[in-house]
C-alpha positions as a Markdown table, in Angstrom:
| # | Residue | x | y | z |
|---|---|---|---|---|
| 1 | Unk | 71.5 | 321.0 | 164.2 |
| 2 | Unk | 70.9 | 319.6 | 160.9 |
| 3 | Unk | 68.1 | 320.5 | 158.7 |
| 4 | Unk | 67.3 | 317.6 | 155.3 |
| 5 | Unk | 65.0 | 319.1 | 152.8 |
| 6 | Unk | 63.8 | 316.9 | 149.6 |
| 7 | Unk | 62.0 | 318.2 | 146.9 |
| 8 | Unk | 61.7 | 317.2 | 143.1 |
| 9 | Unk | 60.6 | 321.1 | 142.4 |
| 10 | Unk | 64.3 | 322.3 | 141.8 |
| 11 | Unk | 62.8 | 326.5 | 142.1 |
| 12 | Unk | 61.3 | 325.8 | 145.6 |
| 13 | Unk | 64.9 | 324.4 | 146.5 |
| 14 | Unk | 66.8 | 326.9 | 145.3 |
| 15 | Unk | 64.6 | 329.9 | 147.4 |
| 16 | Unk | 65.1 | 328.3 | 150.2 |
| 17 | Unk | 68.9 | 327.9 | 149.7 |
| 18 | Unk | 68.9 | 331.6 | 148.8 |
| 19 | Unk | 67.2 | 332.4 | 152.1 |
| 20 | Unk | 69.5 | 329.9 | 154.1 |
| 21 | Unk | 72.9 | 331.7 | 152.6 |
| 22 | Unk | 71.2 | 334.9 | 153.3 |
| 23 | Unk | 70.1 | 334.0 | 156.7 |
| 24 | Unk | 74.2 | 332.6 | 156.7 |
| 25 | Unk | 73.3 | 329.1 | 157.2 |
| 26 | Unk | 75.9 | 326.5 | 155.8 |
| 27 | Unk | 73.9 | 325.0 | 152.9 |
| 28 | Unk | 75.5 | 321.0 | 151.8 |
| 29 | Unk | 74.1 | 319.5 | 149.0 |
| 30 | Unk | 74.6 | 316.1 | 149.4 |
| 31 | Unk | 74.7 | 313.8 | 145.8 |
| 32 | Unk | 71.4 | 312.2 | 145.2 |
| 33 | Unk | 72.2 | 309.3 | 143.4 |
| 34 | Unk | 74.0 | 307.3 | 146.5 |
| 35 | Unk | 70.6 | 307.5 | 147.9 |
| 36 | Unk | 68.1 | 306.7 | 144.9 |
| 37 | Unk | 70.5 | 303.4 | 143.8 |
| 38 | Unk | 70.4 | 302.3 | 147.5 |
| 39 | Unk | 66.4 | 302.5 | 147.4 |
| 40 | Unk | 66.7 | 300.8 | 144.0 |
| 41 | Unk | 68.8 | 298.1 | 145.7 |
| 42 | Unk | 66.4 | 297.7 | 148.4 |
| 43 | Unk | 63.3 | 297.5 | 145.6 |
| 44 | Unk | 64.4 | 294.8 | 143.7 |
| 45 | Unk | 65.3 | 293.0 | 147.4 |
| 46 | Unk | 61.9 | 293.1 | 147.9 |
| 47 | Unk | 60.5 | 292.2 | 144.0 |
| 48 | Unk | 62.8 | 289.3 | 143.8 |
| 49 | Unk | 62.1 | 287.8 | 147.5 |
| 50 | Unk | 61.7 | 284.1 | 147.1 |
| 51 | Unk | 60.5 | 282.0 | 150.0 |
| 52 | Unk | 62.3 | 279.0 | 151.0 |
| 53 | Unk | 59.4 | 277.6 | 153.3 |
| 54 | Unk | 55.7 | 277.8 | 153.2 |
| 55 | Unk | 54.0 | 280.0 | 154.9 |
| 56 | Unk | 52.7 | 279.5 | 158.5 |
| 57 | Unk | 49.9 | 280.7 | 158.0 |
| 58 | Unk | 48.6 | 278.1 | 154.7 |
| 59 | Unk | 47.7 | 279.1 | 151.5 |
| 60 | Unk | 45.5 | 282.4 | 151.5 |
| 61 | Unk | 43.4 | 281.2 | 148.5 |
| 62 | Unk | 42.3 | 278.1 | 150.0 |
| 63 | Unk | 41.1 | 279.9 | 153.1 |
| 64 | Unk | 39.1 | 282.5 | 151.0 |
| 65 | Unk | 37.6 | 279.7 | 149.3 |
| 66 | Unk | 36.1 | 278.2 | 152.3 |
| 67 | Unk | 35.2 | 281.4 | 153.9 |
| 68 | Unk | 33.3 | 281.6 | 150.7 |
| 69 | Unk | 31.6 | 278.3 | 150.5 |
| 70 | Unk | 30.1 | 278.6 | 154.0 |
| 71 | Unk | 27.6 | 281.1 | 153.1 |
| 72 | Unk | 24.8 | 282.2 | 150.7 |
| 73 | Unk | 25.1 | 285.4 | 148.7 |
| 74 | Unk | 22.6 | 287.9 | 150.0 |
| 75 | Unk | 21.7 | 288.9 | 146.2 |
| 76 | Unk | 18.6 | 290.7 | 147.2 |
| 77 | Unk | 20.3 | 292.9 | 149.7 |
| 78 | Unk | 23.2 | 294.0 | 147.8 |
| 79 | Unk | 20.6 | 294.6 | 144.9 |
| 80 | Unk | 18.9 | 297.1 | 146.9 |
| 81 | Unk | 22.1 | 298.6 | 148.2 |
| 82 | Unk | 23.4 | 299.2 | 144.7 |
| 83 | Unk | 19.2 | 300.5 | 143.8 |
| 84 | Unk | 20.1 | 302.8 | 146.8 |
| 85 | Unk | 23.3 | 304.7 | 145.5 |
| 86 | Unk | 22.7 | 305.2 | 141.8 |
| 87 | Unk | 19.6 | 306.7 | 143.9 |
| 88 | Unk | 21.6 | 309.2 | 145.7 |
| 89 | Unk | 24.0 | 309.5 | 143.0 |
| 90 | Unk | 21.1 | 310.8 | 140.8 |
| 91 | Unk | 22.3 | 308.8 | 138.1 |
| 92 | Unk | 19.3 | 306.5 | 138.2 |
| 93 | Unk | 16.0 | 306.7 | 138.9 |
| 94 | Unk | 14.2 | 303.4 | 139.8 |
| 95 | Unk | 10.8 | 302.5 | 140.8 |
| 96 | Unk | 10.5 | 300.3 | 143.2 |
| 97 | Unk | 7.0 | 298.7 | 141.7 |
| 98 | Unk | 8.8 | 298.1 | 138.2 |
| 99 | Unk | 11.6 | 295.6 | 139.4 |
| 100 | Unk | 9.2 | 293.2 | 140.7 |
């Protein structure tokens, strides 16, 4: 059976290998920079990923614009939404006759 522990506290690491030799369990400590330049390999993979198509699914801006356009604001309601938790936040205090 193999056990993998990862920890950036080095104290918690060494109790546990300290219990583990007590306990005589074969402790390996493997090197950990084969494994952080591989996940550093893999990040800039993923930052420098260039597309050689368009996307199937069209541009995402255009859509939110029309989902946009298709419909008013409801100003009032939000208005009273945002009344309603500075309200319950106790940070403001409004009354409702003074807005008006």
């Amino acid at each position: 059976m193999e056990l993998i522990l990862k920890s950036i506290d080095e104290q918690s690491i060494a109790k546990i290998i300290a219990l583990a030799k007590r306990l005589n369990v074969i402790v390996e400590k493997k090197n950990l920079d084969e494994d952080s330049s591989n996940k550093d390999a893999i990040k800039d993979r993923i930052l420098n990923f260039k597309a050689t198509t368009p996307s199937s699914f069209g541009d995402a801006a255009t859509w939110q614009k029309g989902q946009r356009e298709d419909r008013d604001l409801l100003t009032d309601i939000t208005i009273e939404n945002q009344k309603g938790l500075l309200n319950l936040w106790g940070k403001v205090k409004f009354n409702d006759d003074s807005h008006e």
